[in-house]
C-alpha positions in Angstrom: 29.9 17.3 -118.7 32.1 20.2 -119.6 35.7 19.3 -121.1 38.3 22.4 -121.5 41.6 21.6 -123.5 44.1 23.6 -122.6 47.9 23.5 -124.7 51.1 23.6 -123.1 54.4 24.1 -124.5 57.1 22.1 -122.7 59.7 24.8 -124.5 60.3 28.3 -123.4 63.3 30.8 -124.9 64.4 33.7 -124.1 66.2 36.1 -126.2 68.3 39.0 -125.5 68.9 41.9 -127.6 72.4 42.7 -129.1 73.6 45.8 -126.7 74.3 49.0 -128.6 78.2 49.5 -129.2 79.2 52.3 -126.9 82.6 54.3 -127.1 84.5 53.3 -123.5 84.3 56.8 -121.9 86.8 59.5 -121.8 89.7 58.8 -119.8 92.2 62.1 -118.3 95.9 61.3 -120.1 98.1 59.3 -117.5 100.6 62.1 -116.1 103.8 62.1 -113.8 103.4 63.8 -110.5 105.6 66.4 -109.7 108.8 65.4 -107.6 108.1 65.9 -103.9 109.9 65.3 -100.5 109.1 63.0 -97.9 108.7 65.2 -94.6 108.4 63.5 -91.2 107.8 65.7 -88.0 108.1 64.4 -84.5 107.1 66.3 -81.3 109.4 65.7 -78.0 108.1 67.3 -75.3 110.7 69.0 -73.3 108.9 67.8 -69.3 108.1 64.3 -69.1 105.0 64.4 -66.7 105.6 61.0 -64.8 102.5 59.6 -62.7 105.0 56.8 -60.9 107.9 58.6 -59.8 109.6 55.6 -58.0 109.8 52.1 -59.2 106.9 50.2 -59.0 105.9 51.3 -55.6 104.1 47.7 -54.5 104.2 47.3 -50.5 106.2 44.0 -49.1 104.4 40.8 -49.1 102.4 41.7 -52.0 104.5 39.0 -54.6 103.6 36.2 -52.7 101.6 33.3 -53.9 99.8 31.6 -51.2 99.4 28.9 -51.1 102.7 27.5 -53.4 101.4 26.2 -56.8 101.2 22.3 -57.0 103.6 21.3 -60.0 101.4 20.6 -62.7 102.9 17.0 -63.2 105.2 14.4 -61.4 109.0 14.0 -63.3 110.6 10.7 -63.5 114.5 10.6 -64.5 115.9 7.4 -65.3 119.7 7.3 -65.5 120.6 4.1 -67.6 
């Protein structure tokens, strides 16, 4: 019979080296713009090209519900 011992250790760390100091990079000096204007531009055109000339051209009967919508509940009034 053949017996192998084997050793565990129930601890394990970790280390981390320190990180080499670095200078922060080089950064451009913080400067003022220049003064500007603010410059807004708007196009009207002179012709305004219409497709519905007339007002809502809808032919006659065409706004009616059919059949009438039931109301959607019953109201009671009580005068006391």
């Amino acid at each position: 019979m053949n017996v192998a011992v084997t050793v565990v250790a129930a601890l394990k760390v970790t280390v981390q080296a320190p990180v080499p100091e670095q200078p922060p990079p080089v950064q451009p000096p913080k400067v003022e713009p220049a003064a500007g204007a603010a410059v807004s531009v708007t196009a009207v055109p002179l012709v305004k090209l219409a497709e519905q000339v007339a007002p809502q051209s809808m032919p006659a009967g065409e706004l009616v519900t059919v059949p009438l919508p039931v109301p959607a509940g019953v109201t009671v009034r009580v005068k006391v």
